[in-house]
C-alpha positions in Angstrom: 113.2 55.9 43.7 115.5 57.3 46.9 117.5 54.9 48.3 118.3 55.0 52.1 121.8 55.8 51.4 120.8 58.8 49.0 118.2 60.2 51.7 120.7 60.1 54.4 123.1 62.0 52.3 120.6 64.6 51.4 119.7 64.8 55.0 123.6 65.7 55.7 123.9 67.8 53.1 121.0 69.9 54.0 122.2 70.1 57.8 125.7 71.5 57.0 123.6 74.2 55.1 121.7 74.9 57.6 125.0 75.1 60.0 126.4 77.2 57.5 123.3 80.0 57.3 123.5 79.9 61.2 127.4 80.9 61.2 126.8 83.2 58.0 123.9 84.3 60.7 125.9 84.8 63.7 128.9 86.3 62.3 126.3 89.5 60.6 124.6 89.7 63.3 128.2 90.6 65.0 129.4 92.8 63.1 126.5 94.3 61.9 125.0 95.0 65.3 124.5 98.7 64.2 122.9 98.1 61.5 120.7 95.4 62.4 120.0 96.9 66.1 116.3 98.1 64.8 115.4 94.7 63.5 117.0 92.4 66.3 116.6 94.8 69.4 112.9 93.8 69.5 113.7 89.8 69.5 116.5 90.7 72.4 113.9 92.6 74.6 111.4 89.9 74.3 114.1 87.6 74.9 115.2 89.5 78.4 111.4 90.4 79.5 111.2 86.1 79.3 114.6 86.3 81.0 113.2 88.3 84.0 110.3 86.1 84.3 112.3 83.0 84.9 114.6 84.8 87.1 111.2 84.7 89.6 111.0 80.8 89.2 112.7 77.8 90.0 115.6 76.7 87.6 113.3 73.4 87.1 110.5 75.4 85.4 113.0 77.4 83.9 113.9 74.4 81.9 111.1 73.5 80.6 110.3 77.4 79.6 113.6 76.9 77.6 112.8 73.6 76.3 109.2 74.2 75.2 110.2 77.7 73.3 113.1 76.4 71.6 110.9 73.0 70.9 108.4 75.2 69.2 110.9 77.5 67.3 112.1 73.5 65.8 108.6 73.0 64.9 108.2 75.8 63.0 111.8 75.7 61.5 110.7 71.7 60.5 107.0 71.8 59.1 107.7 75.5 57.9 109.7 74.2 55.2 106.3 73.6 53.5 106.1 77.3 52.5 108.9 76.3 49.8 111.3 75.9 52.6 111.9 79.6 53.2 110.5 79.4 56.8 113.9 77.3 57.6 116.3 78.9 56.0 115.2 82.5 57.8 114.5 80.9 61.2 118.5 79.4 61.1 119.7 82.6 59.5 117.8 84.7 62.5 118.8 82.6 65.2 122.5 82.9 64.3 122.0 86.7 63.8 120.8 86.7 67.2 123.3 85.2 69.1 126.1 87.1 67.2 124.0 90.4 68.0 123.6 89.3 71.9 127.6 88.3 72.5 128.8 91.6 70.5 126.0 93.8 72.8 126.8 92.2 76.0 131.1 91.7 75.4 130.4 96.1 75.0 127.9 96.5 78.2 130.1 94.2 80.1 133.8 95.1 79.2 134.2 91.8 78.4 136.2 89.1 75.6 133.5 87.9 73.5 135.5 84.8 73.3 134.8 84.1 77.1 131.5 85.0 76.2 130.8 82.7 73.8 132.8 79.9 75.8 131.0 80.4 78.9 127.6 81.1 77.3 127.3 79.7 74.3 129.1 76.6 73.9 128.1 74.3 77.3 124.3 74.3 75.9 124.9 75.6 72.0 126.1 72.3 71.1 122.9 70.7 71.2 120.8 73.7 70.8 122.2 74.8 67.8 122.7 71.4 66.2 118.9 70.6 66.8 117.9 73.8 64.9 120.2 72.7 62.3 118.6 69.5 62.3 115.2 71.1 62.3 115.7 73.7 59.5 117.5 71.2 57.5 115.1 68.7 57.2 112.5 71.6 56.3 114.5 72.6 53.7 114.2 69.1 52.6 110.6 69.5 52.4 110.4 73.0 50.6 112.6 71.4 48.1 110.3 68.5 48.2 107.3 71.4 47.2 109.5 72.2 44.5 109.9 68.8 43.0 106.1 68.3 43.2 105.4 71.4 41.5 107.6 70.5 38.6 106.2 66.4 38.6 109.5 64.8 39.6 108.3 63.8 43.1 105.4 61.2 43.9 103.0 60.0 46.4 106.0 57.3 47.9 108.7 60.0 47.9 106.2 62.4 50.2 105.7 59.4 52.1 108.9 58.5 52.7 109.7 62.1 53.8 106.8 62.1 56.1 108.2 59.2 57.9 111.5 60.5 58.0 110.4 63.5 60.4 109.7 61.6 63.3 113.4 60.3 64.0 114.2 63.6 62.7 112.0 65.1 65.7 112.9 62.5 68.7 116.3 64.0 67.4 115.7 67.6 68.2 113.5 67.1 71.6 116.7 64.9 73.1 118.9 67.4 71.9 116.7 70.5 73.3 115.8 68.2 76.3 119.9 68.5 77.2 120.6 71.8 75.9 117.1 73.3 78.5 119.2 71.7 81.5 122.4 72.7 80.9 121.2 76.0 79.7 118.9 76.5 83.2 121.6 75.1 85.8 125.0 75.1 84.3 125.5 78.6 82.1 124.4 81.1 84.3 126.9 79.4 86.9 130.0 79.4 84.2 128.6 83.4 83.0 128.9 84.4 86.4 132.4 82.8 87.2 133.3 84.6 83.4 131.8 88.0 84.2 131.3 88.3 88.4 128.9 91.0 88.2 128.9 92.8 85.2 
């Protein structure tokens, strides 16, 4: 049987993996924004047609548009981890691609650092954001190798049940994290990008 101890380790371990594939993530989807242009260009315009539908609204409603998509990316990142935790592992991997693709295209549009970029519009809301998805892909990596071990007959009924029970702190975790990250990211990084950009 998994002691507390032994679960909480395995829930570090599989966060710092998950932080790992997001850096691994972010730093290809730098510096391979050429080559990766036709697979995350799409995400980026979906992510700017959203962006021009908040601009319309208030920065309240914009907040909870932020919270509730990133909330359900979590979700998916989280309970996907029953497809033999692959689900996780290429959510984590795709959001870090994105944001490395997004600082590298706007630091060349806007003549601009990407170090400022990232400070400025990154880092006030990223570290909650991406700590949550960490969180979130970590503990469904937990669960696809969970699948694993049931497959093979070294996990039982208790250890499944034990898991199960683990997700909810694991999920009041993410929401408070996205929860912060939303409001900062609504009313507190567009102010800094501006300040860090002016108008480009």
């Amino acid at each position: 049987m998994m002691g507390a101890r032994e679960r909480s380790s395995q829930g570090a371990i599989t966060f710092w993996i998950a932080a790992g594939l997001f850096l691994v993530g972010a730093i290809l989807g730098a510096a391979l924004a050429g080559s990766l242009g036709h697979v995350l260009t799409p995400l980026v315009q979906s992510v700017r047609k959203e962006a021009v539908s908040m601009k319309s609204q208030s920065a309240w409603a914009t907040e909870w548009m932020l919270f509730a998509n990133n909330w359900t990316v979590s979700l998916y990142m989280l309970v996907g981890g029953l497809f033999f935790g692959l689900l996780p592992i290429l959510g984590v991997v795709m959001n870090g691609a994105l944001v490395g693709y997004v600082v590298r295209q706007l630091a060349v549009s806007a003549h601009a650092n990407p170090v400022v970029i990232v400070l400025a519009g990154i880092v006030p809301h990223g570290i909650f954001e991406i700590p949550a998805y960490c969180l979130a892909s970590g503990f469904g990596m937990r669960l696809g190798w969970l699948v694993w071990r049931t497959i093979t007959k070294r996990a039982d009924r208790a250890t499944w049940k034990r898991t199960v029970y683990a997700a909810v702190p694991t999920l009041l975790w993410v929401t408070g994290l996205l929860f912060v990250a939303a409001f900062i990211e609504s009313h507190i990084t567009p102010v800094l990008l501006r300040l860090a950009l002016g108008h480009a």
